[in-house]
C-alpha positions in Angstrom: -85.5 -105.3 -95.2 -85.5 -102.1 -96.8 -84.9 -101.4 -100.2 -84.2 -98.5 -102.4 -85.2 -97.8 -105.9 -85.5 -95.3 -108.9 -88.6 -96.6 -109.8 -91.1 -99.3 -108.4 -93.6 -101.2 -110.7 -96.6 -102.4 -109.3 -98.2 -105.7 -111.2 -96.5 -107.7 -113.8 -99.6 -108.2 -116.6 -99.3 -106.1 -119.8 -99.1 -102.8 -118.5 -96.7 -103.6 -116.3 -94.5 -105.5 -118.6 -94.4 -102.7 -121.0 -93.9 -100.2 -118.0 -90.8 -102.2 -116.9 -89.2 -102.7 -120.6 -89.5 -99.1 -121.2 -88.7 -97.8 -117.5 -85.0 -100.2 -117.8 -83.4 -97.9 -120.6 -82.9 -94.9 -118.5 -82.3 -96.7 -115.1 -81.5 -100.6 -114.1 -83.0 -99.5 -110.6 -86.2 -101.0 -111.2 -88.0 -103.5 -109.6 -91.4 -105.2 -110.5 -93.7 -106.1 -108.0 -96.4 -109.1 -108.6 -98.4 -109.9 -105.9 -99.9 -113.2 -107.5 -98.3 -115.0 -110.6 -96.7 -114.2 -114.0 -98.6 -114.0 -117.0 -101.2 -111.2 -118.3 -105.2 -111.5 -117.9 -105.5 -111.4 -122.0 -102.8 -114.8 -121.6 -104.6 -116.9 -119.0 -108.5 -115.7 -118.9 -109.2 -113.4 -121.7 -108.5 -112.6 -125.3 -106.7 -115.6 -125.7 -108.0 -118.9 -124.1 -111.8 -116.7 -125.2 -110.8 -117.3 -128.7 -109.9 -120.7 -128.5 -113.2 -121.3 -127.4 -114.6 -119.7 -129.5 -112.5 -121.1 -132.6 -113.7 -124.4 -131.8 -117.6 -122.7 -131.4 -116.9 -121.5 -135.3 -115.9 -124.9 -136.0 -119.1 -127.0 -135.0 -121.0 -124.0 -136.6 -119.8 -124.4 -139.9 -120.6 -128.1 -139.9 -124.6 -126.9 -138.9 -124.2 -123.9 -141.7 -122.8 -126.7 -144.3 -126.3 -127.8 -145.7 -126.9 -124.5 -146.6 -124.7 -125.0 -149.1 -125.8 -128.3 -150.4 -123.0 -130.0 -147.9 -124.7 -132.6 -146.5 -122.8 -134.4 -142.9 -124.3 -138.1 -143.0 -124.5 -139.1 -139.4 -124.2 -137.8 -136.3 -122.0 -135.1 -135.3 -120.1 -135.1 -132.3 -118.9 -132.4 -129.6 -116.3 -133.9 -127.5 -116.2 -131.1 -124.6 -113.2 -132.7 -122.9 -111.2 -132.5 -125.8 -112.4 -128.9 -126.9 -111.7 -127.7 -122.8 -108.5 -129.8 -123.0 -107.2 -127.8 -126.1 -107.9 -124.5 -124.6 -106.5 -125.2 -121.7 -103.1 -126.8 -123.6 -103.0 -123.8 -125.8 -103.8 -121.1 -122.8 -100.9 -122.9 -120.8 -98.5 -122.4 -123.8 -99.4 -118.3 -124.3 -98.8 -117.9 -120.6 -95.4 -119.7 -121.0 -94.5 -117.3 -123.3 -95.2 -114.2 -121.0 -93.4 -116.4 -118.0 -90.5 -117.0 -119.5 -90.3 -113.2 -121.0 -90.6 -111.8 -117.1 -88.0 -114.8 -115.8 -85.3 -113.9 -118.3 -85.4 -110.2 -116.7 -82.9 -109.9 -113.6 -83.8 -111.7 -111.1 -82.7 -109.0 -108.6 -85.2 -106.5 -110.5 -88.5 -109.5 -109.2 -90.4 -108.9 -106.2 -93.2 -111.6 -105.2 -95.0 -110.1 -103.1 -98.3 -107.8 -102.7 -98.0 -104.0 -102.0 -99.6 -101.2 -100.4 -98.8 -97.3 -99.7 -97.1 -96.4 -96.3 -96.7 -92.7 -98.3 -96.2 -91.2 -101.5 -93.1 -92.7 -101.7 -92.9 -96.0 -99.4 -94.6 -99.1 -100.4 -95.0 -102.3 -97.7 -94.5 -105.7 -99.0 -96.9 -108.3 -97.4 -93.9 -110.2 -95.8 -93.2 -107.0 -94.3 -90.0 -105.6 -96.1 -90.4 -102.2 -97.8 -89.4 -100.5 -100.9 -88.8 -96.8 -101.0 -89.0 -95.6 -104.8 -88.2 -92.2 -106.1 -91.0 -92.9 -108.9 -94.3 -95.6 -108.8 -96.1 -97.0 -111.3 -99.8 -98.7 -110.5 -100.3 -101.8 -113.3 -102.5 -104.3 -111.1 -104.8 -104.8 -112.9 -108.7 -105.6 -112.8 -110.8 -108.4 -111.6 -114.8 -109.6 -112.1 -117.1 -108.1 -110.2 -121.0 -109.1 -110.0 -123.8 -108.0 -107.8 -124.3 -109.8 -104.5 -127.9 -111.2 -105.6 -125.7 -114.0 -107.7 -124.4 -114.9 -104.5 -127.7 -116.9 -104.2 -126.1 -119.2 -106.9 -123.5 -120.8 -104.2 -120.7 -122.9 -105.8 -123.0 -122.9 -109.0 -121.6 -119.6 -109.3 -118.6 -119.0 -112.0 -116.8 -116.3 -113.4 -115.7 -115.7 -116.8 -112.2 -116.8 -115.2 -113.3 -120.0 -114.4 -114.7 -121.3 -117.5 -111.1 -122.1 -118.7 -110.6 -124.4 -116.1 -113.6 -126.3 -116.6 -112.5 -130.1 -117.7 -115.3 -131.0 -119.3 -118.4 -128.7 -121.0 -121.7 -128.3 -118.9 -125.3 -129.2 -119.9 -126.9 -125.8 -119.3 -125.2 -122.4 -118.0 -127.4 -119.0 -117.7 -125.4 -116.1 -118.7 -125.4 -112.7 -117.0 -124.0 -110.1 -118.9 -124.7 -108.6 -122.6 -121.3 -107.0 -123.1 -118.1 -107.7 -124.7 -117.0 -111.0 -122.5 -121.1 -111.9 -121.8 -121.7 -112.3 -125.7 -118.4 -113.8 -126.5 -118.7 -116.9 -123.9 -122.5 -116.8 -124.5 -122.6 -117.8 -128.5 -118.9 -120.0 -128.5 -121.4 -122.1 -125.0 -124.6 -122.7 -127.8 -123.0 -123.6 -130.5 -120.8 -126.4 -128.8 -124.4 -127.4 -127.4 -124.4 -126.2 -124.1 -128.5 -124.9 -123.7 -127.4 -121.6 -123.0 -129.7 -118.4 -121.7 -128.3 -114.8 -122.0 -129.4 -112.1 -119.5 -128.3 -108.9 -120.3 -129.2 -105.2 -118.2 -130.1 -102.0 -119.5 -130.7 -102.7 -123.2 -126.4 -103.1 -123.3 -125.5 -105.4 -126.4 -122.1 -105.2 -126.5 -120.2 -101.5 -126.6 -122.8 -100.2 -129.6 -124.2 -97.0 -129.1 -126.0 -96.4 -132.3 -129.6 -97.5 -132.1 -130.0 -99.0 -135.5 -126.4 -100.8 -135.5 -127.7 -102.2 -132.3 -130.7 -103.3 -132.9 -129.2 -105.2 -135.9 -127.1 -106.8 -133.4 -130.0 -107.6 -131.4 -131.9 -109.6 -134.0 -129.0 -111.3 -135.1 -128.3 -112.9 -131.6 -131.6 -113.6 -130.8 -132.4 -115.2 -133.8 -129.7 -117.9 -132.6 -130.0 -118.1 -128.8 -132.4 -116.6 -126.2 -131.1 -113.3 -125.1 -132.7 -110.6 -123.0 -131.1 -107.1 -123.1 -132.9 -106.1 -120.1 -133.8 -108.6 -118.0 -136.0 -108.9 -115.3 -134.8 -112.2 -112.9 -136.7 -112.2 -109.9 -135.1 -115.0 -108.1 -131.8 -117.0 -108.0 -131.7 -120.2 -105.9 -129.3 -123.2 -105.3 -130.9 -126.2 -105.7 -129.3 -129.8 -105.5 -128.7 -130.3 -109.4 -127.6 -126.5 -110.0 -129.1 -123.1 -109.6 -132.9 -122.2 -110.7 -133.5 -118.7 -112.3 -137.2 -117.2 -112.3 -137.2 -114.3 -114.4 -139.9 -112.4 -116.9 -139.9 -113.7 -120.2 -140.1 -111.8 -123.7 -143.9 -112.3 -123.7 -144.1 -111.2 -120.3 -144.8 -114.5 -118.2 -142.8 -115.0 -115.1 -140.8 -118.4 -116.3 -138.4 -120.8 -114.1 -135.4 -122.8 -115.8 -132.7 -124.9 -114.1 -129.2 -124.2 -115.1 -125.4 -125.9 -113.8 -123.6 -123.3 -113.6 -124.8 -119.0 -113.2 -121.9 -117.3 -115.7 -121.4 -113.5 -114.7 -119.7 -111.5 -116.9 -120.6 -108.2 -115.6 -118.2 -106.2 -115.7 -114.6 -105.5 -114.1 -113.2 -103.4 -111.3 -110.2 -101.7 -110.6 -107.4 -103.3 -108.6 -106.7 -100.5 -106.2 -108.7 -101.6 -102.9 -105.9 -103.2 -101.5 -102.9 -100.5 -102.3 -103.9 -98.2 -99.3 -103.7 -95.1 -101.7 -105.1 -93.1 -99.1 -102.0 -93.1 -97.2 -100.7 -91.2 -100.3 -101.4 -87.6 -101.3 -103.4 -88.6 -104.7 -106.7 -87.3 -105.9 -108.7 -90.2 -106.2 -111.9 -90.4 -108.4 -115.2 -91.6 -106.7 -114.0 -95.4 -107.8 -111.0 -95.0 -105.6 -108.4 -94.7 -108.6 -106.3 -91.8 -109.2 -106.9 -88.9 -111.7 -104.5 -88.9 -114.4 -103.6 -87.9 -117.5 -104.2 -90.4 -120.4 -101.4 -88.5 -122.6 -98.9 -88.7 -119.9 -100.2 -91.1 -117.6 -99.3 -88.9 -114.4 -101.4 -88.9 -111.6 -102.1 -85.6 -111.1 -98.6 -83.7 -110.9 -96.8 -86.3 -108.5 -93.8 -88.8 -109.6 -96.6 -91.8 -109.9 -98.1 -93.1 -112.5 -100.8 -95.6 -113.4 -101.3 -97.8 -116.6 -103.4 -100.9 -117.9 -107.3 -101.8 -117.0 -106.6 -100.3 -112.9 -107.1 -96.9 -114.9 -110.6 -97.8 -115.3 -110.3 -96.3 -118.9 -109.9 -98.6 -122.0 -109.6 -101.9 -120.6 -108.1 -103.6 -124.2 -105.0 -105.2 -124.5 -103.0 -102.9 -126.7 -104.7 -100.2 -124.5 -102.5 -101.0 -121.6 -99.7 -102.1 -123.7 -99.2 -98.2 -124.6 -100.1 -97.0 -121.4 -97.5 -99.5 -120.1 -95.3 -97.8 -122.3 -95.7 -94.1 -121.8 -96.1 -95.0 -118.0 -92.6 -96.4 -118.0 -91.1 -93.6 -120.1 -92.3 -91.2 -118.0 -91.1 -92.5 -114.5 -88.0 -93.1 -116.5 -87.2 -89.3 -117.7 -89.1 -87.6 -114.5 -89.6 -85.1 -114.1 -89.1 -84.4 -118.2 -93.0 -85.6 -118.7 -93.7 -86.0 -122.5 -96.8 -87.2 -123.8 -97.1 -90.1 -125.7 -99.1 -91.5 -128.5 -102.5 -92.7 -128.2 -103.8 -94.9 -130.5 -107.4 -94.2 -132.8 -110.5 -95.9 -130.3 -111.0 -99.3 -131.6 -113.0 -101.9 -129.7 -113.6 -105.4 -131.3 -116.1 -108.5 -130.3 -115.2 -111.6 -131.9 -119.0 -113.0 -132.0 -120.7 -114.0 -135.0 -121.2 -111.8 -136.9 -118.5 -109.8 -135.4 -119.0 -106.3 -133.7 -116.8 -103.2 -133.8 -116.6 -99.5 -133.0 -114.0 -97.2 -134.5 -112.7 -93.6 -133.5 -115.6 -91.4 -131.9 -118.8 -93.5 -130.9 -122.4 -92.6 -131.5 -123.2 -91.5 -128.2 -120.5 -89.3 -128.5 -121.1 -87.4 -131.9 -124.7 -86.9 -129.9 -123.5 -85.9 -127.1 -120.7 -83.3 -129.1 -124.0 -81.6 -130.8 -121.6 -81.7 -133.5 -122.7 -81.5 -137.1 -122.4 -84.9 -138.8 -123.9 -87.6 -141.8 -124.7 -90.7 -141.1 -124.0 -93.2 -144.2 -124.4 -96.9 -144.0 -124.8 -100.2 -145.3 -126.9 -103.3 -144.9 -125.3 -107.0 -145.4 -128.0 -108.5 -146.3 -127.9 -108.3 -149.8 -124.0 -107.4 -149.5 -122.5 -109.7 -152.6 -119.6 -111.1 -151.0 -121.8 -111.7 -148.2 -124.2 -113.4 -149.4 -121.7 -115.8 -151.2 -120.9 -117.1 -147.8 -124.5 -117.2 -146.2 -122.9 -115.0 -143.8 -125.2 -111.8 -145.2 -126.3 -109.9 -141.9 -125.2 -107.1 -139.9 -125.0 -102.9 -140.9 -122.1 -101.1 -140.8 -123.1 -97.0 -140.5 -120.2 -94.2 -140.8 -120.4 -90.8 -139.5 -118.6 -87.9 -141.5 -118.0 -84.1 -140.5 -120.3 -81.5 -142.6 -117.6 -78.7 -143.8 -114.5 -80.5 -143.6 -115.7 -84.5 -144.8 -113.4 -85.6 -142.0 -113.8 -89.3 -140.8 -115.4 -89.0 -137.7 -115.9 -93.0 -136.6 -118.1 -95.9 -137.1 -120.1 -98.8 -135.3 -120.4 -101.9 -137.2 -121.9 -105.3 -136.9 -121.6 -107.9 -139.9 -118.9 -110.3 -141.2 -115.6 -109.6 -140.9 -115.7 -106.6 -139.2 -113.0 -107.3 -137.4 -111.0 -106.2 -140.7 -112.6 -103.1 -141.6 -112.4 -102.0 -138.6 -109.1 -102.0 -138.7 -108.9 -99.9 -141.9 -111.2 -97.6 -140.4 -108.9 -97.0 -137.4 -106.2 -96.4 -139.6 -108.6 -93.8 -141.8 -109.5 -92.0 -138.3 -105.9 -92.1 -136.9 -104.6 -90.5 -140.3 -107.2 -87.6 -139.8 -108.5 -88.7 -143.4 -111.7 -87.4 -145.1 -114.5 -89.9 -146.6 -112.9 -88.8 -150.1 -109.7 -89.9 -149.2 -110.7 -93.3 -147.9 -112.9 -93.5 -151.0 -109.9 -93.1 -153.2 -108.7 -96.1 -151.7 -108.9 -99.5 -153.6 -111.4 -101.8 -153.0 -111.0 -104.9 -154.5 -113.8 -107.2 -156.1 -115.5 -109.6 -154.5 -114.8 -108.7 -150.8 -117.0 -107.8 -147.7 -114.9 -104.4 -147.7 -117.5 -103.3 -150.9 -120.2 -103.0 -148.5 -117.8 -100.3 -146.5 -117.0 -98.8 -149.6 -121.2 -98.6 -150.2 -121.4 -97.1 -147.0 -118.8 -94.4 -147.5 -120.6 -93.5 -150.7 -123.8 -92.8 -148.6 -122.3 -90.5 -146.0 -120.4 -88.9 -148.8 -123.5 -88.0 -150.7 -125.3 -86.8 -147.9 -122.0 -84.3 -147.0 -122.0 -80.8 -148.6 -118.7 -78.9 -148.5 -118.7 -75.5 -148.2 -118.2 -71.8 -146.7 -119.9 -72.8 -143.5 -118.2 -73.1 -140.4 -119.7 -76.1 -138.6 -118.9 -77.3 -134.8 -115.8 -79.5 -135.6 -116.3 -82.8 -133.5 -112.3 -83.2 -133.4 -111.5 -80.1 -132.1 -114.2 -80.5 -129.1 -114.3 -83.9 -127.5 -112.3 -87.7 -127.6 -109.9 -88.2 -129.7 -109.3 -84.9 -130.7 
């Protein structure tokens, strides 16, 4: 059977949700293709089952933090990892309800299940065979765990981040591989509801920090709580009948050997595209295999298809995709009328403890500009609010623009950060100056005093004047 469409959809998560919504008010000729099942990665293995995890992590680690206070728990206290796995996985199930029933309520005429690949630019093949012939494309499938072939050693010892939501019951002792985002996250919510957990991280990587003294912060914090190697050296990985053994070098240089259940990797994503035959089309692809587009518009190249979501290999975050979905749709809507759309300040976010966040144009960036910038910053460890709620470390540095004062970004680790960094991302997206922000109130006694000490520092350290400096926004991201 053949089919003919205004536009096709490819992939039915967040991009492609948004891609469809938006893509239905200039046509109803629409179809959206899944290949798998309904409901979005952040719904059924990430942001969401993550944080139920890691709710119940918080939990048993306020009970340990509670004799700091003069709280003292009289007997033992008890982890129940069937019930903590049996509410993440009730609570996951209802989120990805939600995004089920959203995608059933849509036309059931404008559904495909099926998976899809190029014949040419403008003819995709279903796996049962039939074909779709679409005036306009857009790519939304996705992305999926990758890990190096070495963990392969690991057998059926070795899990995914996916997996871990599935589990019925917590494990004894799982090695980590992985100190970003997801490696972190899983890694601290696994120790504190008392799994003996190992973190091994490559290439110094602790999350998305750039800036060496927000990350070395990080670093101390983290390993004052679990073992965690930024760049670790494991020399071999071996089933074995109770689990998987590790040999690796350890901080003080010894080759050491521990036994684990299950090897975690959490090393990263990659791109849904090998299986959409784009080379039958006439796209410029990237060395990754994903086409070149434009992050404004989301065109590929100058063609009637677009991409959208974490397959663009970009910024794989939830309300990323959600506006690429967006413009995507929009765009294959009104072609060939191509607008650009909105994008959003940068703001990335890791719900550890203490919490992690970069805001508008990174540290490695600014460097990597040559522009001319201050640095101003703040430590939380004698932070007031901070200290009230023995939650007093982390540091939180700024960077303003000499000549114009302009907020320029940040990269935070501390309490709460999660917050400011939100108010940061609205500073940066409003193109304000540290003055501005500074004119702001801050209320008395909150963690967002220690921003406000910080902003005081990069403002004393800027010196307005006649000089015409290299202007970061003009010259690089997020300009």
């Amino acid at each position: 059977m053949t089919r003919h469409v205004d536009i096709a959809i490819i992939g039915a998560g967040t991009a492609g949700m948004g891609a469809y919504r938006t893509a239905t008010k200039h046509t109803d000729n629409v179809v959206l293709i899944e290949g798998e099942q309904y409901g979005t990665t952040c719904a059924r293995v990430g942001c969401m089952p993550s944080k139920l995890l890691i709710a119940a992590a918080d939990a048993a680690h306020e009970i340990d933090k509670a004799p700091g206070f003069g709280v003292h728990i009289d007997g033992n206290v008890r982890i129940d990892g069937r019930e903590v796995m049996d509410r993440v996985r009730r609570e996951r199930d209802r989120f990805v309800s939600f995004v089920i029933e959203a995608v059933e309520n849509w036309p059931e005429d404008n559904r495909i299940m099926g998976k899809a690949k190029f014949l040419d630019d403008h003819t995709l093949e279903l796996d049962n065979g039939d074909r779709v012939i679409a005036e306009r494309v857009v790519i939304a499938t996705g992305s999926r765990p990758v890990y190096p072939k070495q963990f392969e050693a690991a057998g059926d010892r070795l899990v995914i981040n996916d997996d871990v939501f599935d589990w019925q019951e917590l494990p004894g002792a799982v090695a980590v591989f992985g100190g970003g985002i997801i490696g972190l996250e899983l890694g601290q919510a696994l120790h504190r509801l008392g799994v003996r957990m190992r973190l091994f991280g490559k290439f110094g990587d602790v999350g998305p920090l750039s800036d060496p003294e927000v990350k070395q912060s990080a670093l101390e914090a983290f390993q004052a709580e679990f073992p965690f190697d930024p760049d670790a050296n494991v020399t071999s990985i071996e089933r074995v009948d109770d689990g998987v053994s590790i040999t690796f070098t350890d901080a003080e240089g010894r080759e050491t050997n521990e036994h684990f259940d299950y090897l975690l990797a959490a090393t990263g994503r990659r791109a849904n595209v090998d299986s959409l035959a784009l080379e039958n089309t006439s796209l410029e692809l990237d060395e990754k295999g994903i086409p070149l587009f434009d992050r404004y518009t989301m065109q590929a190249g100058d063609s009637h298809i677009f991409i959208a979501g974490d397959v663009t290999g970009d910024v794989p975050l939830l309300h990323e995709a959600a506006d690429g979905g967006r413009i995507a749709g929009d765009n294959a809507g009104r072609f060939p009328d191509i607008r650009t759309g909105l994008r959003r300040a940068p703001l990335s976010i890791m719900f550890t403890d203490p919490n992690i966040a970069t805001v508008g144009h990174s540290y490695r960036e600014l460097d990597n500009l040559q522009c001319d910038y201050a640095i101003g910053q703040v430590d939380f460890g004698g932070q007031g609010r901070s200290r009230v709620m023995l939650k007093n470390q982390g540091l939180l540095r700024v960077y303003g623009e000499y000549g114009t004062g302009l907020f320029l970004g940040a990269e935070m680790v501390g309490p709460r950060m999660e917050h400011i960094a939100h108010l940061l991302a609205w500073a940066y997206q409003q193109r304000m100056t540290i003055s501005q922000i500074l004119d702001m109130p801050f209320y008395h006694p909150v963690v967002e005093e220690g921003l406000r000490s910080a902003l005081r520092d990069v403002n004393a350290k800027l010196h307005i004047g006649p000089e015409s400096p290299r202007r970061c926004l003009d010259c690089g991201p997020g300009g």
